[in-house]
C-alpha positions in Angstrom: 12.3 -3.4 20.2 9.0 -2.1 18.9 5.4 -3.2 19.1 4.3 -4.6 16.2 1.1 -4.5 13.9 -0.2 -7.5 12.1 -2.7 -6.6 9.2 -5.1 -8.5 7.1 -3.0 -9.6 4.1 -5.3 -8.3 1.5 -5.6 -5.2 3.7 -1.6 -4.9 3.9 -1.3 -5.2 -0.1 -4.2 -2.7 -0.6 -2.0 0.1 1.6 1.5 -0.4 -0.2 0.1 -0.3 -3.4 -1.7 2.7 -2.7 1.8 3.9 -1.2 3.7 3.0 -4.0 2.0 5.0 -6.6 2.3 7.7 -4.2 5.9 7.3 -2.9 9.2 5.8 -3.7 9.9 2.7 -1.7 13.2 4.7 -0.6 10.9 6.7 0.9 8.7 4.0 2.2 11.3 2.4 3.4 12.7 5.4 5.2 9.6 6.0 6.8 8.9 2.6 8.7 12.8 2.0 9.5 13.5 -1.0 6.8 15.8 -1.1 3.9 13.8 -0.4 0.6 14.1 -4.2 -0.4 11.8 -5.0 2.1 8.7 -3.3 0.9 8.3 -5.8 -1.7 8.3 -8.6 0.5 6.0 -6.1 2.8 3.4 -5.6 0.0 3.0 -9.3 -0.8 3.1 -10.7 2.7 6.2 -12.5 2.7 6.6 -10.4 6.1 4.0 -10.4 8.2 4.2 -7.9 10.8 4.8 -3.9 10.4 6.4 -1.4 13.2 3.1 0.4 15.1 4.9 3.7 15.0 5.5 3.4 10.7 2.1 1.8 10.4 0.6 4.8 12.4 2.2 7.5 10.0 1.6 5.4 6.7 -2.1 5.3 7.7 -2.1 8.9 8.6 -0.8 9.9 5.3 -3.6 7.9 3.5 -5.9 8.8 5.8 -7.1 5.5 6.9 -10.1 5.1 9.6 -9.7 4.2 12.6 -12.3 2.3 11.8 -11.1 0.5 8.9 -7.8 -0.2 10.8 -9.6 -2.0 13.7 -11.8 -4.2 11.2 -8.5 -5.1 9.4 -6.2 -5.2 12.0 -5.0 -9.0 13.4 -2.6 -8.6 16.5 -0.5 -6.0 18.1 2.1 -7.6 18.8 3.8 -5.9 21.9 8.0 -5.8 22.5 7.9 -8.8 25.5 6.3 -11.2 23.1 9.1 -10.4 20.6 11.5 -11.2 23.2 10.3 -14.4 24.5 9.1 -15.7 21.6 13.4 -15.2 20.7 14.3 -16.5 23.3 12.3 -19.9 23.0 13.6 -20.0 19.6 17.2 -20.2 21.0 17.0 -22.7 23.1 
């Protein structure tokens, strides 16, 4: 597993509609390693985190700030939190 990037909501929605008048959601999709019925639910929040590496090429492309990434940025979320918060969720 990957580390993960949790953005402001409004933030989130601002950058995929930005993408999508750019890009196809294929290509989107192909780009952060999710099918392309997922960047709906992306764009609107529905899911809530977004793989680093993808986020870090999306924000490259629309040539996002560092700055404005660390004002709207929530939590990284990093691969050993994943994994135990999975594993408390089996037992």
């Amino acid at each position: 597993m990957k580390e993960r990037i949790v953005l402001d909501k409004k933030f989130q929605r601002e950058i995929f509609e930005n993408l999508l008048s750019r890009f196809s959601r294929h290509e989107i999709a192909k780009i952060l390693g999710v099918n392309s019925s997922s960047i709906y639910h992306i764009k609107n929040g529905k899911i809530g985190s977004i793989g680093l590496l993808g986020f870090q090429k999306i924000a490259k492309m629309l040539e996002i700030s560092d700055e404005v990434i660390k004002k709207n940025t929530i939590k990284i979320i990093s691969s050993d939190e994943i994994l135990k918060g999975l594993e408390t969720g089996r037992k």
